[in-house]
C-alpha positions as a Python dict, from the first residue, in 0.01 Angstrom:
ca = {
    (1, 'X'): (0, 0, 0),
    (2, 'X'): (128, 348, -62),
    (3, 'X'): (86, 632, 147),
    (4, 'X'): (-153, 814, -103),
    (5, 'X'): (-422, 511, -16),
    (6, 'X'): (-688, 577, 190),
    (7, 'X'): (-759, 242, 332),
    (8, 'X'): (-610, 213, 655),
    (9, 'X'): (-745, 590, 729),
    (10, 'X'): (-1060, 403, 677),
    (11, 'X'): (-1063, 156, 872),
    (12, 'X'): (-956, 393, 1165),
    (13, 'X'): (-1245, 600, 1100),
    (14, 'X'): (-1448, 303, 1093),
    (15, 'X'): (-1300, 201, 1448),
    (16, 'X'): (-1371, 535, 1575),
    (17, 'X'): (-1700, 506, 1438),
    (18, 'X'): (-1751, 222, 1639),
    (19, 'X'): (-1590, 342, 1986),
    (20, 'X'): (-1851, 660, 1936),
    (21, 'X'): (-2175, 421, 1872),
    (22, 'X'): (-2051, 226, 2203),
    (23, 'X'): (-2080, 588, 2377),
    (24, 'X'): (-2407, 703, 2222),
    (25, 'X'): (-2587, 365, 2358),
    (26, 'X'): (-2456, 392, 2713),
    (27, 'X'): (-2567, 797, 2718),
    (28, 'X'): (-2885, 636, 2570),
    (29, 'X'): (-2919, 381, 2864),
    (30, 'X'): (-2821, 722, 3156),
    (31, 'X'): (-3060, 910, 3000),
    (32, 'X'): (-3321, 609, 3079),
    (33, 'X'): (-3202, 574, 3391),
    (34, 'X'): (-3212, 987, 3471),
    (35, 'X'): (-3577, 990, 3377),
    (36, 'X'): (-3631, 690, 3621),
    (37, 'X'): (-3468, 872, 3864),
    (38, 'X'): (-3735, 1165, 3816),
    (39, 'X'): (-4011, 981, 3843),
    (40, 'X'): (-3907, 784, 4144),
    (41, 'X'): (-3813, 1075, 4298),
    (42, 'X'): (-4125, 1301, 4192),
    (43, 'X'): (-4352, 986, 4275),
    (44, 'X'): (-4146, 971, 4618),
    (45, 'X'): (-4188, 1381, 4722),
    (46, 'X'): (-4550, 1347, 4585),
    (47, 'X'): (-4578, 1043, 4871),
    (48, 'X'): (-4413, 1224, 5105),
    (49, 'X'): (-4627, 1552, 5037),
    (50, 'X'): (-4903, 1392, 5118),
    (51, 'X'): (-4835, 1189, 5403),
    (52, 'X'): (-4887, 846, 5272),
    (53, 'X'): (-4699, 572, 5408),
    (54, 'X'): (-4599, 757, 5679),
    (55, 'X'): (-4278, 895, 5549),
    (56, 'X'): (-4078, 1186, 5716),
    (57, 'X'): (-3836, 1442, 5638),
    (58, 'X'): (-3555, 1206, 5502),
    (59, 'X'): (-3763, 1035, 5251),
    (60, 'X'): (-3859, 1432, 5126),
    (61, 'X'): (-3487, 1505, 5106),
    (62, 'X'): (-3378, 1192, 4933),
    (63, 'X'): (-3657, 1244, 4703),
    (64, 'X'): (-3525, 1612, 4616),
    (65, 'X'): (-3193, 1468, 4595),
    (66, 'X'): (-3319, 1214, 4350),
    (67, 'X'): (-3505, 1441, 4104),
    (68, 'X'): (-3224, 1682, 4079),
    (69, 'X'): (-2919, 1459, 4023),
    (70, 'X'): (-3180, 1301, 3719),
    (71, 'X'): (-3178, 1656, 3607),
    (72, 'X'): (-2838, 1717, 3616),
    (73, 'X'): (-2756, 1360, 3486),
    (74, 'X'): (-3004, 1334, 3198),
    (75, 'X'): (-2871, 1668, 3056),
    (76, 'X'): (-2516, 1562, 3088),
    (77, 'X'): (-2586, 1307, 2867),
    (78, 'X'): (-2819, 1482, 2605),
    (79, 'X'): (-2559, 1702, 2573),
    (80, 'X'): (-2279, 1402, 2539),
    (81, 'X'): (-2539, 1202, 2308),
    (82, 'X'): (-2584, 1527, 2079),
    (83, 'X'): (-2184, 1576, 2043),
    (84, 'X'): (-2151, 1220, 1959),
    (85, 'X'): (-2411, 1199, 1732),
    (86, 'X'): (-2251, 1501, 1601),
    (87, 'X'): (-1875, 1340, 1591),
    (88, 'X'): (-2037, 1047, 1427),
    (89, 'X'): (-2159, 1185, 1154),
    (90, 'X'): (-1860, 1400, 1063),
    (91, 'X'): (-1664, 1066, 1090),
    (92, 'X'): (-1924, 913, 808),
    (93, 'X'): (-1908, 1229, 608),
    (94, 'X'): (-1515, 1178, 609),
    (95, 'X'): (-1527, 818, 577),
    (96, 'X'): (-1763, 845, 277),
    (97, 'X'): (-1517, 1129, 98),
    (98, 'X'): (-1236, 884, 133),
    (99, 'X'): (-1394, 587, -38),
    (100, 'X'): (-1537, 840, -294),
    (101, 'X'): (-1188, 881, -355),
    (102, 'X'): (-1058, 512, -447),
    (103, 'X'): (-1046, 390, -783),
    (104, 'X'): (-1276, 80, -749),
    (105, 'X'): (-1388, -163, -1015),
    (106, 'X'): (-1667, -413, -1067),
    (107, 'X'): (-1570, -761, -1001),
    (108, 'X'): (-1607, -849, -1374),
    (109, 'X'): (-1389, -627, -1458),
    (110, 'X'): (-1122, -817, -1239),
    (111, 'X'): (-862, -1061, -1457),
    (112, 'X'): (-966, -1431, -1422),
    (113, 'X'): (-700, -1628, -1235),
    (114, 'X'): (-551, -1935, -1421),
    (115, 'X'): (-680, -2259, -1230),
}
C-alpha cells in the first residue's frame, strides 16, 4: 500500500465510528435511567407531600436529591449524546469522501485467475 491510499485511514475511521456508537448507547441507557430517577423521585416527594406511608423528612430530602441529580444527569448526557451523534456523523461524512476517492472496479472487470 502506498501512502496516497486511503484504506487504513478508513478503517480507523471506521473504528472510531464504532468506539462513538458504544458511547451514544450507554448515554442512551443514563438518559433512561435519569428519567427513572425523576419519576421515582417526583412519585417519592408526591408520597411524602401527602403523608402516605408515613414517610418523614428524610424520605422528602432523598426524594429532592433524587429528582435533581436526574436533572443534572439526563442533561449531561443529552448534551454528550448530541456531540456524539454530532462526531459520528462528521466521521461518516469523512469516511464516505475517502472511499469516494478510491479507484474501485466491478468484479467483472477483475482478470480471471488461471486454475
Amino acid at each position: 500500500m502506498t501512502q496516497d491510499d486511503p484504506t487504513d485511514e478508513i478503517s480507523d475511521i471506521e473504528d472510531r465510528i464504532e468506539r462513538l456508537a458504544e458511547i451514544a448507547e450507554r448515554c442512551r441507557k443514563y438518559i433512561l435511567a435519569s428519567k427513572i430517577a425523576i419519576g421515582a423521585g417526583t412519585a417519592l416527594l408526591l408520597i411524602t407531600i401527602l403523608g402516605l406511608f408515613g414517610t418523614g423528612q428524610t424520605a422528602a430530602l432523598g426524594s429532592i436529591a433524587l429528582v435533581l441529580g436526574g436533572i443534572v444527569s439526563l442533561g449531561s448526557n443529552i448534551s454528550t449524546l448530541r456531540q456524539t451523534d454530532e462526531a459520528i456523523g462528521a466521521a461518516e461524512a469523512r469516511r464516505a469522501a475517502l472511499i469516494g476517492t478510491i479507484d474501485l472496479r466491478l468484479v467483472a472487470d477483475a482478470p480471471l485467475k488461471l486454475v
